[in-house]
KOLNUPA-262477 format. One line per 5 residues: number of its first residue (from 1); their letters; for each residue x, y, z of N, C-alpha, C. Coordinates in steps of 0.05 Angstrom, whole numbers, plus 5000, padded with zeros to 4 digits. Example, Ala and Ser with C-alpha at 12.3 -4.5 7.8 and 13.67 -1.06 7.14 Angstrom:
1 = as = 5264,4886,5156,5246,4910,5156,5264,4934,5156  5257,4955,5142,5273,4979,5143,5258,5001,5157;
//
This chain:
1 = xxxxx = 2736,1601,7620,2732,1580,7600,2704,1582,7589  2704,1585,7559,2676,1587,7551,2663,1556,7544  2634,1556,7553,2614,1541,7552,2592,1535,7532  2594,1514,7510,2582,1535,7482,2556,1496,7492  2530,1509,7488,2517,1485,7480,2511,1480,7451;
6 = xxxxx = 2508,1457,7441,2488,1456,7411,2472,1432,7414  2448,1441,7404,2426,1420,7407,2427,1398,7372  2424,1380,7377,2415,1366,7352,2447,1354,7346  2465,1353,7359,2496,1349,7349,2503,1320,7340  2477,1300,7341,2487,1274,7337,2501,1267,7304;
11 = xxxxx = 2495,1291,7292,2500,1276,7253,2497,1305,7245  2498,1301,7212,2500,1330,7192,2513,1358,7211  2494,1376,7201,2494,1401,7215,2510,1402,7247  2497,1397,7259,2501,1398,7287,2525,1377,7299  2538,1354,7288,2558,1339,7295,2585,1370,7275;
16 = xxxxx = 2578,1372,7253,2602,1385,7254,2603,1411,7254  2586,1428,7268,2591,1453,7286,2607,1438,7312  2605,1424,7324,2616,1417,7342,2635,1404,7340  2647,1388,7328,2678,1391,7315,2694,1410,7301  2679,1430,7289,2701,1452,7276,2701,1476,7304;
21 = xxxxx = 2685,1477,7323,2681,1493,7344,2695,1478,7365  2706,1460,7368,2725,1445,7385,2746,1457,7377  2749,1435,7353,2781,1444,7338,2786,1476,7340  2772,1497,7330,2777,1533,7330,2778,1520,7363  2772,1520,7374,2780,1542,7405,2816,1524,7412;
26 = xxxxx = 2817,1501,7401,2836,1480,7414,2863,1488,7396  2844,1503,7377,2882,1519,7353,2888,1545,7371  2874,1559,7381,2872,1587,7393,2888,1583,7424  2887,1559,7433,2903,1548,7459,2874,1558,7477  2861,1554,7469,2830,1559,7485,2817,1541,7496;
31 = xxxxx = 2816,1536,7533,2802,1503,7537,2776,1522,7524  2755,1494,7520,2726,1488,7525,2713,1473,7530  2686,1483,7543,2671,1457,7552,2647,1461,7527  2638,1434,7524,2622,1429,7504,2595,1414,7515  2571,1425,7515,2550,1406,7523,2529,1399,7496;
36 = xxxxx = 2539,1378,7491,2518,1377,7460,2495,1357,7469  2468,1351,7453,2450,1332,7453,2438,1335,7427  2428,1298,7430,2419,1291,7404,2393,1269,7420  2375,1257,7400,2359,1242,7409,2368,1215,7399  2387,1218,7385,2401,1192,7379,2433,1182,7387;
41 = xxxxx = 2428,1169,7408,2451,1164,7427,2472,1152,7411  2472,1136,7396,2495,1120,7383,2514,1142,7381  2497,1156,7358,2507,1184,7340,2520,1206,7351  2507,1212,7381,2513,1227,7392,2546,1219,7404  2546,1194,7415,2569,1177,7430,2591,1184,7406;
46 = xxxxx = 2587,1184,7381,2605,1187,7361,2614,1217,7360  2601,1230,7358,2604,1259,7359,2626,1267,7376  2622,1254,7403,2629,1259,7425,2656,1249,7432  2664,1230,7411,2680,1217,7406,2702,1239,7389  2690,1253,7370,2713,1261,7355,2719,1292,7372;
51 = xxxxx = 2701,1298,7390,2710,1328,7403,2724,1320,7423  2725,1302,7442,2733,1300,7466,2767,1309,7461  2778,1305,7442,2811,1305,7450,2805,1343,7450  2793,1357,7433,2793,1384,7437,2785,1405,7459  2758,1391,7471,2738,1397,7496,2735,1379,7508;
56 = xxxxx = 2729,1392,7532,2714,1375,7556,2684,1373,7540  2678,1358,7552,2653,1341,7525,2622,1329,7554  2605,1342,7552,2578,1332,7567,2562,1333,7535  2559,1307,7542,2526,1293,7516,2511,1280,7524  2491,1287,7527,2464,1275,7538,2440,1264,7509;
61 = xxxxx = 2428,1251,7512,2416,1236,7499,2383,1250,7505  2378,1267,7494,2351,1271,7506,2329,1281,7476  2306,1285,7482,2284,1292,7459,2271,1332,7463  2290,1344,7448,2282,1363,7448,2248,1378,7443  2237,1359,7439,2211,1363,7431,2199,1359,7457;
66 = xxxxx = 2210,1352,7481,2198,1349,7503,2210,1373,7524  2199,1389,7540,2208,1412,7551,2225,1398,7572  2217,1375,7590,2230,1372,7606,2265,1364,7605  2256,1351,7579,2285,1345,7571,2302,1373,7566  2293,1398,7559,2312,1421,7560,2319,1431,7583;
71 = xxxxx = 2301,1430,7597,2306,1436,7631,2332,1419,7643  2320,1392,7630,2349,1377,7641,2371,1380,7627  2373,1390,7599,2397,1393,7588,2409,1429,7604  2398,1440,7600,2407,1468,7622,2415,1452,7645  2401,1447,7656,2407,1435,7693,2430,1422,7692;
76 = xxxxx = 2429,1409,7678,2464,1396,7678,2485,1398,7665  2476,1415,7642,2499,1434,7637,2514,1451,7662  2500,1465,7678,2502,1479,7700,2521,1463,7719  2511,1440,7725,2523,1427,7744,2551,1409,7735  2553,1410,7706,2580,1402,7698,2599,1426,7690;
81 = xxxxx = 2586,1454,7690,2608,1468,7679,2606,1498,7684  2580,1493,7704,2581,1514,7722,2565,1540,7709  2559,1552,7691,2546,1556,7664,2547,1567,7642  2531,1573,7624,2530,1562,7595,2537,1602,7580  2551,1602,7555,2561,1628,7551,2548,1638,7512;
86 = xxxxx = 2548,1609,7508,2535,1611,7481,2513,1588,7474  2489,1591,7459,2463,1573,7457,2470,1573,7429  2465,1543,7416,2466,1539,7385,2448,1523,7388  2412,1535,7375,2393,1519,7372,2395,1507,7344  2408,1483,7337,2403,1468,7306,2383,1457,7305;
91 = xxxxx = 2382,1443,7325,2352,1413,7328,2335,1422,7300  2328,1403,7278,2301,1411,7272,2293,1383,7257  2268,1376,7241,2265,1355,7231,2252,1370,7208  2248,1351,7191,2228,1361,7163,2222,1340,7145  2196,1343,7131,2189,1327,7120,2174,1334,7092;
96 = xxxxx = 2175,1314,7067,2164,1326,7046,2129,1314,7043  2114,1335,7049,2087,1325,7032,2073,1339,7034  2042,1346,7027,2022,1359,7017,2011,1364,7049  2001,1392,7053,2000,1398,7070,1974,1381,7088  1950,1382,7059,1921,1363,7077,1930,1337,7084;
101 = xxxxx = 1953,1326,7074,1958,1298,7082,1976,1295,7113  1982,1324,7119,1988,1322,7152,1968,1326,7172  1970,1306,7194,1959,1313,7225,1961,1331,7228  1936,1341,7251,1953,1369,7272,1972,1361,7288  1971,1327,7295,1999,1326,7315,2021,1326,7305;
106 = xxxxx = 2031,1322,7276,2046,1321,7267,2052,1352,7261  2039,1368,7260,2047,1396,7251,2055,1407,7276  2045,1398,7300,2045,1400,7335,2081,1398,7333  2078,1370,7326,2115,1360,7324,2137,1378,7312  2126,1394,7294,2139,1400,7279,2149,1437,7291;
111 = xxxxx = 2124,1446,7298,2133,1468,7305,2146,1469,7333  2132,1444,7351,2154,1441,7381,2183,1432,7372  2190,1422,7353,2217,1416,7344,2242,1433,7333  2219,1440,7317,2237,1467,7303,2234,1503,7310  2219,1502,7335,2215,1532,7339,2215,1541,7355;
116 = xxxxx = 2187,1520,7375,2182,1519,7404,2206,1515,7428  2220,1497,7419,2244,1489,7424,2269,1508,7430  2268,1529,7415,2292,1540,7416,2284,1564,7424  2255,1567,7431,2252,1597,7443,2254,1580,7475  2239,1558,7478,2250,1551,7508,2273,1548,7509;
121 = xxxxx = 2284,1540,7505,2320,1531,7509,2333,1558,7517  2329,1578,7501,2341,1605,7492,2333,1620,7524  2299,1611,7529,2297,1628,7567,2305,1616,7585  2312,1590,7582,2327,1572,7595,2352,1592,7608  2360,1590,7590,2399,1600,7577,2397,1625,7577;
126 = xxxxx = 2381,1646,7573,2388,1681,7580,2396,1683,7601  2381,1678,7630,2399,1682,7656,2431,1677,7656  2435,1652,7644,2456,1644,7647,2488,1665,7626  2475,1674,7601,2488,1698,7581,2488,1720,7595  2462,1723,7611,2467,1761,7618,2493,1757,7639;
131 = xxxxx = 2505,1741,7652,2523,1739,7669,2545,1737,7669  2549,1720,7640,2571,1723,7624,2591,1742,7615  2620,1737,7618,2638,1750,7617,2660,1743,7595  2644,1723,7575,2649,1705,7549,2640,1708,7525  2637,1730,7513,2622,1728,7498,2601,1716,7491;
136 = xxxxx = 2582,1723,7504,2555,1716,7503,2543,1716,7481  2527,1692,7458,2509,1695,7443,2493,1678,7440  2473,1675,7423,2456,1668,7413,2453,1649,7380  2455,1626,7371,2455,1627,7341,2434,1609,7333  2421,1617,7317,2397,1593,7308,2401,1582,7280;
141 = xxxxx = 2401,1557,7267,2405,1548,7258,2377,1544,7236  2369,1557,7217,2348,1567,7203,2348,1550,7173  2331,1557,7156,2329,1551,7126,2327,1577,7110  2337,1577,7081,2326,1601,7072,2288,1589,7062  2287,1563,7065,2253,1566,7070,2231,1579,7083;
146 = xxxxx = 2248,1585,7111,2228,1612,7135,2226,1628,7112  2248,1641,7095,2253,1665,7082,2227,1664,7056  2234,1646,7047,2214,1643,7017,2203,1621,7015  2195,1611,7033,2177,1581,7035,2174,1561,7009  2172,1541,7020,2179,1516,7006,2150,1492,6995;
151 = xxxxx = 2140,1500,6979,2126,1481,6970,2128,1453,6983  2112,1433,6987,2106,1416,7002,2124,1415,7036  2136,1437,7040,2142,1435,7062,2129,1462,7072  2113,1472,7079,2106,1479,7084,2099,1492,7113  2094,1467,7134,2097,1466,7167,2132,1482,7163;
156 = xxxxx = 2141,1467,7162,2169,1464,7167,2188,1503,7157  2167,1504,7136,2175,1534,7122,2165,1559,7145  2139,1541,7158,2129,1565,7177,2146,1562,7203  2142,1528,7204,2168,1542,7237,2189,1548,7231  2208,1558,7205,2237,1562,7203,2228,1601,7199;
161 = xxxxx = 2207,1606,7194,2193,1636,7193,2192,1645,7215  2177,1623,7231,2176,1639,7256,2202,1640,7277  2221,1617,7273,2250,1623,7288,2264,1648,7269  2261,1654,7250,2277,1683,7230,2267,1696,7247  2234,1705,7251,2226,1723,7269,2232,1734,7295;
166 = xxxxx = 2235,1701,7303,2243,1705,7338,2284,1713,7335  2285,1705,7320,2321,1709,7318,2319,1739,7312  2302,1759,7301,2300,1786,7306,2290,1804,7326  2270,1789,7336,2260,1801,7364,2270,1802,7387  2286,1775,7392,2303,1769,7410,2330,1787,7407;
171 = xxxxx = 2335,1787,7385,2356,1811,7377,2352,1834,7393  2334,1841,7389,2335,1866,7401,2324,1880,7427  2320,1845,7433,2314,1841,7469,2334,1851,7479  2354,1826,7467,2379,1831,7486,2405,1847,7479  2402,1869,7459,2421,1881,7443,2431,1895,7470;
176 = xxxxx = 2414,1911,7478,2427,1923,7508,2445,1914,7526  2441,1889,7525,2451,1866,7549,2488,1860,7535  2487,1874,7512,2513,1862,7488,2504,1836,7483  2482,1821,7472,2480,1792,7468,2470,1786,7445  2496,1790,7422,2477,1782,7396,2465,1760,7393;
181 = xxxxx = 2445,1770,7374,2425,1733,7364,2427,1738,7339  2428,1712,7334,2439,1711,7296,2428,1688,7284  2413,1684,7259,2407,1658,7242,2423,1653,7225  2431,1628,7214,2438,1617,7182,2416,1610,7178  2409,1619,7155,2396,1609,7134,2402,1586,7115;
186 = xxxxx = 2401,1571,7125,2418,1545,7104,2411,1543,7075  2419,1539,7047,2406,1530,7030,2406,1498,7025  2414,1481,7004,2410,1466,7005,2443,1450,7017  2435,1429,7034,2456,1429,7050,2456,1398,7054  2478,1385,7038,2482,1358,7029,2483,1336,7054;
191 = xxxxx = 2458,1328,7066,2457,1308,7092,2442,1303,7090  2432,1277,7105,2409,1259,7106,2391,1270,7108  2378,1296,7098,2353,1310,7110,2350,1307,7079  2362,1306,7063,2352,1308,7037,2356,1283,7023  2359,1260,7027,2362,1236,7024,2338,1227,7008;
196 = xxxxx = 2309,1233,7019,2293,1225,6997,2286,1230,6970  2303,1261,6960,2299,1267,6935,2319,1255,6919  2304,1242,6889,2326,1220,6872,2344,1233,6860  2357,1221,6838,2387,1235,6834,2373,1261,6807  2362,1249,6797,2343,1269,6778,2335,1302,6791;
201 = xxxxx = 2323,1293,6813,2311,1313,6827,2332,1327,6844  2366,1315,6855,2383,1333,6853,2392,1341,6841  2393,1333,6813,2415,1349,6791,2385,1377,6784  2367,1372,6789,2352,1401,6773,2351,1415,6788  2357,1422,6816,2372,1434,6844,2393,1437,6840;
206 = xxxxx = 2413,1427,6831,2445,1423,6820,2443,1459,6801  2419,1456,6786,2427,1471,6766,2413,1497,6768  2403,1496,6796,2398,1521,6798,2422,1542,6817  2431,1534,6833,2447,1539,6849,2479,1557,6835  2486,1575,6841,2514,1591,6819,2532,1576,6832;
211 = xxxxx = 2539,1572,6850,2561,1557,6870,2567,1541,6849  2543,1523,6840,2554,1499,6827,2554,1474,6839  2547,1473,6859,2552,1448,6878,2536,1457,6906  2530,1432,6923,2514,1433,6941,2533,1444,6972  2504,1454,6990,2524,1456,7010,2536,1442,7021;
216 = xxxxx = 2555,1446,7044,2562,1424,7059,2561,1425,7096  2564,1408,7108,2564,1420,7131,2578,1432,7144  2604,1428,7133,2624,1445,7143,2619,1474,7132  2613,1478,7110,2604,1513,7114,2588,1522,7126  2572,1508,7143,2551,1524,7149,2569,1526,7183;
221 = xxxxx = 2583,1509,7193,2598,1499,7216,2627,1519,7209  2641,1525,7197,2652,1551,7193,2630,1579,7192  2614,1579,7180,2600,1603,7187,2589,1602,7209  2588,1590,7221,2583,1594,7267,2607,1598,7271  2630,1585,7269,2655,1595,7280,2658,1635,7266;
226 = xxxxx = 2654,1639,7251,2662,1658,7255,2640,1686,7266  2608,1674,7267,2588,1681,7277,2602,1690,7319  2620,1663,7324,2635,1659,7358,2652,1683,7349  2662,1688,7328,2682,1707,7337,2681,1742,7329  2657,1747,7314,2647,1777,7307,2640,1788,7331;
231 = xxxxx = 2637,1817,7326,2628,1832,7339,2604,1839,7354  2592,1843,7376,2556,1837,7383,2544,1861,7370  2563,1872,7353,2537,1900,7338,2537,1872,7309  2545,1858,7302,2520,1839,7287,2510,1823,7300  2487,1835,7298,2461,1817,7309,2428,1829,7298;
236 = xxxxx = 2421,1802,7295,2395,1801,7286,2387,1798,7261  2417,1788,7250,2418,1786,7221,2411,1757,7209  2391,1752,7191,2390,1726,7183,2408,1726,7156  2429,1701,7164,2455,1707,7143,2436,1679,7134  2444,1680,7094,2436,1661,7079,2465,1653,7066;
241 = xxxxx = 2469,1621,7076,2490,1611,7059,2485,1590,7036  2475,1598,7023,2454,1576,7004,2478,1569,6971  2505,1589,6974,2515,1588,6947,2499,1604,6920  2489,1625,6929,2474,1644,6911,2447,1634,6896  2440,1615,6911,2410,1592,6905,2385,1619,6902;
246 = x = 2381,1632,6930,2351,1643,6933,2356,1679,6923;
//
């Protein structure tokens, strides 16, 4: 029985990788166990709500920005399911403004959230992949901002640079081991992360994009499902699903 975690699963992104990754294994006649976390419990309890009829379901409520809380999300993954076969780092936060108008703690936050985070999690979780007899991988959940950085986001462009980076280095850590590591590159991707820009300022985004329309979360949650079911000679590839945006 495979063991898939995802960090950040309470809403957008990360609630529906873990419902379309329920549902695929539960059409396939495939149990799974699911260990997701969010820092927001309500959200998470909801999440948890719509996978359970698919997977066995562990959700913990914890703050990825804090190490110990990853220790405890591994540790008890372990002890509910004995251990873990695939890592999906989503977690990230972001924010819009001028770079002199941020703290260092706030840029602190930003890169332990979105970078720091998932290289711990990820040495957490290798012992547990090299052992694996499940298709073992790796997927990080990226921007095409790492790629071509983003005016007033800037922090946020460098830690999504430096997880592209580590999603290639790590690549080829563990290519030997058969353990691909893989990024999405998201482009613009219709969820509360982008809530503060007005309707003006999405239609001139609207009109850059060929798609024609914004992302959604389910594409980017179909492109991990089929990331779970390729081959481990792709790896290390930062895939961009942006709708022909960058």
């Amino acid at each position: 029985m495979k063991t898939i975690m995802i960090t950040g699963a309470g809403r957008g992104i990360g609630r529906a990788i873990a419902i379309e990754t329920a549902k695929h294994f539960a059409s396939k006649g495939e149990s799974l166990n699911l260990a997701i976390c969010s820092r927001t419990g309500a959200e998470l309890e909801e999440t948890k709500k719509e996978t359970s009829a698919f997977a066995n379901v562990l959700a913990l409520n914890i703050d990825i920005s804090d190490p110990s809380g990853l220790e405890m999300l591994a540790g008890e993954t372990r002890k509910a399911f004995g251990s873990i076969d695939v890592l999906i780092n989503n977690a990230g936060i972001a924010r819009i403004g001028l770079l002199q108008d941020m703290t260092f703690a706030e840029m602190q936050s930003f890169i332990q959230t979105d970078l720091t985070s998932a290289m711990q999690l990820s040495s957490l979780v290798i012992p547990d992949l090299l052992k694996s007899s499940s298709s073992p991988r790796i997927i990080n959940i990226s921007s095409v901002w790492g790629i071509c950085g983003a005016s007033c986001e800037t922090v946020y462009s460098a830690a999504k640079g430096g997880l592209n980076a580590f999603t290639k280095a790590l690549a080829r850590e563990l290519a030997p081991s058969h353990i691909p590591v893989n990024a999405i590159c998201c482009g613009y991707i219709d969820t509360s992360m982008n809530d503060h820009l007005s309707e003006e300022e999405k239609a001139a985004v609207l009109e850059q994009i060929p798609a024609g329309r914004f992302g959604t979360t389910e594409d980017i949650a179909k492109t991990v499902v089929q990331l779970l079911e390729a081959t481990d000679y792709l790896t290390g590839q930062l895939i961009t699903v942006d709708g022909g945006w960058t």
